[in-house]
N, C-alpha and C positions, 0 to 999 in steps of 0.2 A: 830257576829260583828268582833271577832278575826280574824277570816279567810277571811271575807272581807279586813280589812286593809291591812291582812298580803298579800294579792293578789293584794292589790295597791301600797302598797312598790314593791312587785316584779315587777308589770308593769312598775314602773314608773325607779326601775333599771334599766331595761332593754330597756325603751326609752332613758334613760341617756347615757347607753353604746353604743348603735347603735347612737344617735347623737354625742357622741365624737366621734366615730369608723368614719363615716363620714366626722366630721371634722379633723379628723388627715387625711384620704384619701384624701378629698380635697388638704389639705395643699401639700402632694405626689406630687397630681398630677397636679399642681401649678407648684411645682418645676422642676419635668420633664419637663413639655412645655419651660417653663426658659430656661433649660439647653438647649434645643434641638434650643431656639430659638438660645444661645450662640452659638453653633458650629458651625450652616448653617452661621449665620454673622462671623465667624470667617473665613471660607471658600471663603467666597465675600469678605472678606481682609478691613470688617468692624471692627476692631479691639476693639474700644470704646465703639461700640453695646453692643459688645462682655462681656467686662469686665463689662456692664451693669445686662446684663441678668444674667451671670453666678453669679454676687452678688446678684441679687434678689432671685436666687433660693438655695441661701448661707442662706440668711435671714430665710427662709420656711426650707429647711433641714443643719444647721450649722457643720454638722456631716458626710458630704457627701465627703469625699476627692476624689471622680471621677471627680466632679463640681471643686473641689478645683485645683486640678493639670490645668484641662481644663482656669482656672484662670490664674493660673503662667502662659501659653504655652500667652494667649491674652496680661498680662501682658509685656513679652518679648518680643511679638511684635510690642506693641507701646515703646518700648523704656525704659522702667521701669525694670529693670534687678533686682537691689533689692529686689523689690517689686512679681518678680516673683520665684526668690530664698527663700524669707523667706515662699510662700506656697506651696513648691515646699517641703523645708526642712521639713515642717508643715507635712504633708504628710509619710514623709520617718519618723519620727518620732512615729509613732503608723506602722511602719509595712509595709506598702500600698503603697511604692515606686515600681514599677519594674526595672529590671535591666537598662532597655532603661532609664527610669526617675533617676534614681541614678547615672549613665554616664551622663548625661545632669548636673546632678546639678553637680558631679567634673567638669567638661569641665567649666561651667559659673562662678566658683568657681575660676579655673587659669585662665578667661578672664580676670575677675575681678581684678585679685590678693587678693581675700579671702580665697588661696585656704592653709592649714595649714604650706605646706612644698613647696618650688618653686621645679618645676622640673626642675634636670641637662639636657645643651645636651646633648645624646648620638652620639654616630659615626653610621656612616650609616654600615647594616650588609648587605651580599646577601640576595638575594629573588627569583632568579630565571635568567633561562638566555633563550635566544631568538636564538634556531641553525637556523644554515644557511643551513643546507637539511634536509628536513621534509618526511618522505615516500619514499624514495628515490630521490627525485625530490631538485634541490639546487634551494636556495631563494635569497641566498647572496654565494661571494666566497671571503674570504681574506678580510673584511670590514677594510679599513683606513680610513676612516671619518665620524662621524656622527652630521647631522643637526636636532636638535630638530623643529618642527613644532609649532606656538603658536597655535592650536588648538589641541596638542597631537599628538602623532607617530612621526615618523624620515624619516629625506631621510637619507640611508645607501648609502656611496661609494661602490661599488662590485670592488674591486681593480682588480679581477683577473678574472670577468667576461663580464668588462670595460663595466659598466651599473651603474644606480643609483636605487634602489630598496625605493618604498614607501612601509612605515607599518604604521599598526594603531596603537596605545595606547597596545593593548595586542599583537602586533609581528605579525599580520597578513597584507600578503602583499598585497598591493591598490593599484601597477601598476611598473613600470618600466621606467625610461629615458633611451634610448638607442640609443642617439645623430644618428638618421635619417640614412639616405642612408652612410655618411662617420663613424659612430659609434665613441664612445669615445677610445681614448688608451690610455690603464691602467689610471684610470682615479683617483685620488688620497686626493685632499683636496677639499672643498666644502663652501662657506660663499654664504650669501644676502645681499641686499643692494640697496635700490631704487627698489624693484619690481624686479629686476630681481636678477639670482645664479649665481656666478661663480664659475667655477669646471676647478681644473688644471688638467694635463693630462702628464704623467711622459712621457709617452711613446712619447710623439709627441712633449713635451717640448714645450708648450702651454697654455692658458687660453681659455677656451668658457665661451660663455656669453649666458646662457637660460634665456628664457621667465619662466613668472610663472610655464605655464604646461611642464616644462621639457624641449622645444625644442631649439636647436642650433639657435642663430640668430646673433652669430658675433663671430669672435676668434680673440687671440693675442698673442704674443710673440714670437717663432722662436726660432732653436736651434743656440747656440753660445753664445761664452762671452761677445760680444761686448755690448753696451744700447740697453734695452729694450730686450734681450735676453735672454734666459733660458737654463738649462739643469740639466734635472728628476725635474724639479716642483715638490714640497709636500704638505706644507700647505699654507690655503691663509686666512687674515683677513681685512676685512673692517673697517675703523673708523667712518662710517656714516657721513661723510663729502665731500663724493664723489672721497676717496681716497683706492688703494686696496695695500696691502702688502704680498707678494708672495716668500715662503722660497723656495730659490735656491739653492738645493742642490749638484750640481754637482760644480757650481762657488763657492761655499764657503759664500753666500753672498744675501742678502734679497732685491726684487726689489720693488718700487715706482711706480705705475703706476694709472694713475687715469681713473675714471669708463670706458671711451670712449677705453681704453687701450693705452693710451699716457706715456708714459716714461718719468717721472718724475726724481728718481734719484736711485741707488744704496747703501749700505754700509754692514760694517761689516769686511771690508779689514784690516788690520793693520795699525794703524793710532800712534800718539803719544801717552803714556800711554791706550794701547789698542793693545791685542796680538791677534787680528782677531778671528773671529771664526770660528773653527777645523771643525766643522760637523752640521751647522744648521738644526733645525728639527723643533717643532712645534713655533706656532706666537700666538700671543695676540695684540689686541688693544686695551691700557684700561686706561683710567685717563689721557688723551695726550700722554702714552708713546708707545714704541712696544716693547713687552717683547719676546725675544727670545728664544727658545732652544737650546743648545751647548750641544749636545752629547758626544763629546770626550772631553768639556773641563767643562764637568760633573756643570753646574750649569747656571743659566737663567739671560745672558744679557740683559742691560736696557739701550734703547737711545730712544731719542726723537725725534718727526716727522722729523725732517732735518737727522736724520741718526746719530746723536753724542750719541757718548758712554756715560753712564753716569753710568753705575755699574752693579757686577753681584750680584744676589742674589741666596743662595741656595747652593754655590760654597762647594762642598765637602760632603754633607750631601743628594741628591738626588737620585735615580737608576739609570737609561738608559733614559733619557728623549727624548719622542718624540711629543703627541701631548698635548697642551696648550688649556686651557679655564676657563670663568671666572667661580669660584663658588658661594662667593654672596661680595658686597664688599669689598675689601679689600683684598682676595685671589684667589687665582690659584689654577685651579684645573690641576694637573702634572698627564701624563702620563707616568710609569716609569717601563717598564720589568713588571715585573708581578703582579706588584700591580697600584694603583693609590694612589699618595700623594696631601697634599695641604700645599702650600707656604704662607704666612702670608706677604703681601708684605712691611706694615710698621715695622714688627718688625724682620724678616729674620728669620723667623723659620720656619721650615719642618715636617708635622706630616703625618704619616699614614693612610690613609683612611678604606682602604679594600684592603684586597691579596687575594681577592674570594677563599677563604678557601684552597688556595691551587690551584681553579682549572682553574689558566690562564697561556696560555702562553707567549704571547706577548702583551699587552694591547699596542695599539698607538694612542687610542681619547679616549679620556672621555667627558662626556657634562653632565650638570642635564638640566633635562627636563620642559616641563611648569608644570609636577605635583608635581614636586620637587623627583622624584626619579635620578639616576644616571645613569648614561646608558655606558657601557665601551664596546669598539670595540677590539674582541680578534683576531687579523689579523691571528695565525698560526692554531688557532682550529676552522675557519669561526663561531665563535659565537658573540651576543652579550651579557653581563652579567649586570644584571640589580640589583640594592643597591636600600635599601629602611632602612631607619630612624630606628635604633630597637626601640624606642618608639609607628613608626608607625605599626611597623611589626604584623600582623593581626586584629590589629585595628585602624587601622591608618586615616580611612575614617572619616568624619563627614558628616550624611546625615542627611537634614530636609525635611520634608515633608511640603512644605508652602501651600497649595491647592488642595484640592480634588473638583473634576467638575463629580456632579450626575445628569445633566440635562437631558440624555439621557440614566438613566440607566435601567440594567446592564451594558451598556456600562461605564467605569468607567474613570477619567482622573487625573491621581496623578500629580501634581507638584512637582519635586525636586529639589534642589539644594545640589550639591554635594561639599566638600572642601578636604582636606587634614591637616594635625592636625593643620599646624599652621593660618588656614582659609582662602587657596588660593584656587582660584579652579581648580577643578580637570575637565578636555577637554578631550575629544575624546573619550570617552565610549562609548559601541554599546549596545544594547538590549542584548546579552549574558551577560554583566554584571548586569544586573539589574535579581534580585529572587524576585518577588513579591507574598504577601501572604493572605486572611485575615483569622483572629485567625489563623494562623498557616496551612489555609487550601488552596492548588494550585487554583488559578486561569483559567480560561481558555484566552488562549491566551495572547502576552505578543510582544508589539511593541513601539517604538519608535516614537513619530508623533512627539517631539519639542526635536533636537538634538544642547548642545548650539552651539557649531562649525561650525554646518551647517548651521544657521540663525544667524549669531553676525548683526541683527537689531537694531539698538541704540534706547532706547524710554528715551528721552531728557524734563524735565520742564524749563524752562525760565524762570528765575528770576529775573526781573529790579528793582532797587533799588533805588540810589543816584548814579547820575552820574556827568563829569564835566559841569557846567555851560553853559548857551548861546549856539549857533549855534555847536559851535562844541562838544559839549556835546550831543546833540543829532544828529550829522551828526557819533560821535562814535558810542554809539547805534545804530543807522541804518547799520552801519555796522557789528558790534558782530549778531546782530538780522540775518544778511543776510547772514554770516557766517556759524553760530549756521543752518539755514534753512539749508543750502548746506552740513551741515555735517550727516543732517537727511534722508536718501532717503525715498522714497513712502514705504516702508516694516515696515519702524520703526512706530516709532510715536515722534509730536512736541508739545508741550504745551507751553502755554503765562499765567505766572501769574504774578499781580503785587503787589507790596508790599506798605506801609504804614501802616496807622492805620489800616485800612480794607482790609486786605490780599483777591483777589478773582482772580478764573480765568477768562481772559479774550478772550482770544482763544483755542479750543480745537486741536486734530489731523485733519488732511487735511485740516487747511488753506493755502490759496494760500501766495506764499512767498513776493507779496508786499503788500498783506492787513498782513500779520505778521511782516513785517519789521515797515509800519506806526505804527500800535498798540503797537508795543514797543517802539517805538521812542514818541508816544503819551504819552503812560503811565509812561515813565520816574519819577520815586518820586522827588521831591524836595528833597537834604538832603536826611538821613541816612533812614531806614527803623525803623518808631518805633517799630513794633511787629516781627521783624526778627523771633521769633520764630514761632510762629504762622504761619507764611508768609512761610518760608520752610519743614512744617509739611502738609500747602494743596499740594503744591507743589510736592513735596514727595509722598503724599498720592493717587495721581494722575495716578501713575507709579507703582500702587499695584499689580492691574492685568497683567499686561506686562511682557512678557518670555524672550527677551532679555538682553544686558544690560543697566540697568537703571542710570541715573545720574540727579541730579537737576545744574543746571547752572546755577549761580549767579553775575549780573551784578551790580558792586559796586567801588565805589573809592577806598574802601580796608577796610573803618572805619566805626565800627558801632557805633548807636546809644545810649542812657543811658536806654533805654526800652527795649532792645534789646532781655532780657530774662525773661522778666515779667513772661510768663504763663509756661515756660519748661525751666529745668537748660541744661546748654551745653552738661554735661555728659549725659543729657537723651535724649538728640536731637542728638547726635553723634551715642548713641545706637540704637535710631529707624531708621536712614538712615543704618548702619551697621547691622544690625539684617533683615534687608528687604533686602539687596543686592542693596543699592543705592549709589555710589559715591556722593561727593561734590566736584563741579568744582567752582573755582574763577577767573571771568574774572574782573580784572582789570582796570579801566578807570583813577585811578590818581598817581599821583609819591609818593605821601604819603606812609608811612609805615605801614605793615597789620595789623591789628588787633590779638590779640595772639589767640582769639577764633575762629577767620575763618582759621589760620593757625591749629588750633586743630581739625577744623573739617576736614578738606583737609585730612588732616595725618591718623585720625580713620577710613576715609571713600575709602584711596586709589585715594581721587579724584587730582589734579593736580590746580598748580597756571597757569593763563594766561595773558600775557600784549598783549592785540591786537595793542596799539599801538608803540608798537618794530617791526623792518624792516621787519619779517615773517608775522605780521599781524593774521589772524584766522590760521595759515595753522599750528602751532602747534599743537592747538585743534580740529583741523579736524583730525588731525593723529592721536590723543590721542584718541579721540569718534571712530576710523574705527580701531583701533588695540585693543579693549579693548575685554578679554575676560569674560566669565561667567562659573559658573558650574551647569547649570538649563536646566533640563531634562524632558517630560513630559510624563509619561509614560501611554499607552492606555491596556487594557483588559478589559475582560468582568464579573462582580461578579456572581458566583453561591449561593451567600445568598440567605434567608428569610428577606425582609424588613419589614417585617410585617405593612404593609400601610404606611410605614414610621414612625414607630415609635420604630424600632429596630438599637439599635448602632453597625454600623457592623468596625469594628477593622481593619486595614489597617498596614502591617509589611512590607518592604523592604530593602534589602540585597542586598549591593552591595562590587561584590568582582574584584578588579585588583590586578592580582597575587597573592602574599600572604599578602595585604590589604584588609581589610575589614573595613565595615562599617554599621550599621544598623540603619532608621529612622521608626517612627512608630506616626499615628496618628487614627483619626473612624472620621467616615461619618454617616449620616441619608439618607435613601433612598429618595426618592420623595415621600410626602405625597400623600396616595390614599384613594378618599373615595367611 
């Protein structure tokens, strides 16, 4: 009898343990499929899925900070940045942050301003410099001017090979102007303006006027003192008003001429309390004024568009100045002998930028570029020498991984977006820049298929709101509507949503532009929008999958409603359009004063205010939508993993390096389920 019992206890232990044992596996493997379903929706830029799943299978393993980080990453991209820092923190906490996750949480730490200590700015240090003959073979000779590209790289002046030399982003050359059958001579300063470049030309004491692709299609000026005359042209600056200003150095004295090359007027002669200037050298157009260079009378004259003096700044305290350009408001960035300075124009002080270690000889242009590096043109030793941030100096990148596309794998499809520390983005990278890896292990094959610079496709939502009143309230909208159409071409993509109580869309991509002009002039809301949040989260949300750049456009009197942020606070609706890469645009329909929270979102988002009915009408946000850039990249290879039927998380690392920047982003994929 003893031994019977005692052999029914043990069975029945033993059916106890294999049914726990069971039900703890269940639970597992519950949470696995959770997780797995988290990531694939996170991937499809299902975000909400996302933070669904991955909390259910939080529920089933509480313990699991793989799930938990994959949390914060969904978090942050709808918008909830707190809420993806305190599981982010949660995490780094017991050990199980990596490095990539531990840079993520300081970086969201100083978005925020949670971050313990604020960082100072530093000065920009060298990084590297770009010669002008490589193999023996010369690229550039004697560089006097250089024009930054808004999609990355420069056109370099060849002063002494009377050419215009394009580079890309890392110094690599993509072509040559070499002004046709009559060629340039010594061809010297360089600006844009209206689509097309002006380039002076010391030797011929001249202005040409090229086309986009480099080519001669008009010239002006002539040598002699008389109006409209030149001799040795240097620098030339536009004020984007159809006006060009051209240092004439041989006259003493800076010319007037507008785009057509009509002569408008001269100055810089000796006037009443004004001792002329000794040795004009570089120009500036900035804040209405035209800031000068006087080389021999060692500091930077200030007169205003009719040519009147109005003061020098800098006077006694600069080097050798020769070329002028802006640095970010408020300053000058001075070209100066062997260094580069910056002038502080409200408060008249002079600081040091960089003496490149020593190793310049002549610096005569400096520019910063659209990545925010510095780029100085050294005319005696044909180089150019490129500053970078020491902040950013080897880590300076920030790269996210917003998208992995496994639909045809191993072919694999990484989406990037790239910035620079202070979250601009960074243009013109080529596939040598991009190191992709997973866990750590080479890829085969390694290309480029979405370059942003090559496709700036705008993908646009439409957002009508409250507009003004009666006929002309919607004869406005029919016009922003028909605008908005024309600033979209066939590559992009356009969206129709309307706002109210029931935010929905109403038109998707490829309508035709007068059933999308009616439908928005249709759907005009009465009054304010009550669910304005809601309203530009579908909106938004719309523009997830789209590689270009994204912006929602918002048609309103300027005044929102008292519901306006029922279901999401401002800060979190500012982070989900910023954290996606989506501007907020505000087209304006009434004279009223804006609202403080659409001016907040404009601000966070980089997006821009518009009155279409001021005399330019749509044509400033047509400009604003065709110049805007992106740093989103989409990189193709092939993975040499084990998916194991889709149920193995394969790890995705990329390194990208410009110069001595770096940057790393890191995300994991699921293969395609196989059964």
């Amino acid at each position: 009898m003893k031994r019977v019992l005692a052999l029914t206890v043990l069975y029945l232990v033993c059916v106890l343990s294999v049914t726990f044992a069971q039900s703890v596996d269940f639970d597992a493997l519950q949470a696995d499929e959770e997780f797995g379903f988290g990531v694939r929706a996170y991937h499809e830029g299902y975000f909400e899925d996302a933070v669904q799943s991955f909390l259910r299978a939080l529920s089933l393993r509480p313990t699991d900070d793989r799930t938990r980080e994959w949390l914060g990453n969904a978090y942050y991209r709808i918008g909830l940045e707190q809420a993806a820092l305190g599981e982010w923190i949660d995490v780094a906490s017991r050990g199980n942050a990596s490095e990539y996750l531990q840079s993520r949480i300081e970086r969201l730490r100083l978005d925020t301003g949670t971050a313990p200590d604020a960082v100072a700015r530093e000065p920009y240090v060298y990084s590297r410099s770009i010669e002008g003959t490589r193999g023996g073979l010369s690229v550039f000779r004697r560089p006097s001017s250089i024009y930054p590209l808004p999609t990355g790289g420069y056109l370099v002046v060849s002063f002494a090979s009377h050419e215009v030399i394009v580079l890309d982003v890392n110094g690599n050359r993509l072509g040559r102007w070499a002004g046709g059958v009559l060629g340039f001579d010594a061809p010297f300063g360089l600006t844009s303006s209206g689509g097309q470049y002006f380039l002076t030309e010391f030797g011929d004491d001249s202005v040409s006027v090229l086309n986009s692709a480099g080519v001669r299609i008009a010239r002006f000026g002539g040598s002699g003192s008389g109006d409209g005359e030149l001799l040795g042209p240097q620098f030339i600056a536009a004020d984007g008003q159809g006006y060009l200003y051209v240092s004439d150095w041989g006259n003493r004295r800076v010319v007037k001429f507008d785009e057509s090359g009509e002569y408008i007027l001269s100055f810089g002669r000796r006037t009443a309390g004004f001792d002329g200037l000794q040795s004009v050298t570089g120009l500036l157009h900035y804040d209405d004024r035209v800031f000068v260079g006087d080389e021999a009378g060692n500091g930077i004259r200030v007169f205003d568009e009719s040519g009147n003096y109005l003061e020098t700044l800098g006077s006694g305290r600069t080097g050798r100045i020769e070329g002028l350009s802006l640095y970010r408001p408020g300053e000058i960035l001075i070209s100066a002998g062997t260094e580069v300075q910056v002038l502080d124009v409200n408060m008249d002080t002079v600081r040091r930028l960089s003496d490149f270690q020593g190793g310049a000889a002549r610096i005569v242009h400096a520019i910063r570029d659209a990545n925010g590096e510095i780029v100085a043109a050294d005319f005696d030793r044909s180089q150019l020498h490129v500053l970078t941030e020491r902040p950013g100096l080897y880590t300076g990148l920030r790269v996210s991984v917003e998208r992995i596309d496994t639909q045809d794998w191993p072919v694999t499809l990484v989406d990037l977006r790239v910035e620079n520390r202070s979250g601009d983005p960074v243009v013109g990278l080529r596939a040598a820049n991009f190191i992709p890896t997973e866990g750590g292990v080479a890829v085969d094959g390694r290309q480029l298929v979405y370059v942003a610079d090559r496709n700036m496709h705008p993908h646009v939502s439409l957002l009508v709101s409250g507009a003004l009143p009666g006929s002309s309230g919607r004869d406005l909208v029919e016009g922003i509507a028909r605008g908005v159409h024309q600033a979209v071409p066939a590559a992009g993509s356009l969206r129709l949503v309307s706002g109210g109580t029931e935010p929905y869309v109403v038109t998707g991509p490829g309508t035709g532009v007068e059933t999308f002009v009616a439908n928005a002039a249709g759907h005009t809301v009465s009054g304010n929008t009550d669910r304005f949040d809601v309203a530009v989260r579908l909106a938004a949300g719309e523009l997830l999958r789209s590689r270009g750049p994204r912006s929602v456009a918002f048609v309103s009197t300027g005044r929102l409603g008292s519901q306006a942020f029922t279901d999401y606070e401002i800060d979190d609706l500012a982070a989900y359009l910023r954290n996606n890469g989506i501007r907020f645009d505000l087209l304006v329909t009434g004279s009223a004063g804006i609202d403080p929270d659409l001016d907040y979102l404009v601000a966070e988002t980089g997006g821009g205010i518009f009155r279409p009915q001021d005399a330019l009408g749509m044509l400033p946000y047509q400009r604003a939508v065709a110049s805007r850039t992106t740093g989103r990249y989409t990189l193709w290879y092939r993975s040499n993993r084990f998916g194991d039927f889709g149920r193995a998380l394969i790890p995705v690392e990329v390194e990208v390096v410009l110069g001595r920047m770096t940057g790393r982003g890191e995300s994991a994929y699921f293969s395609p389920v196989e059964f």
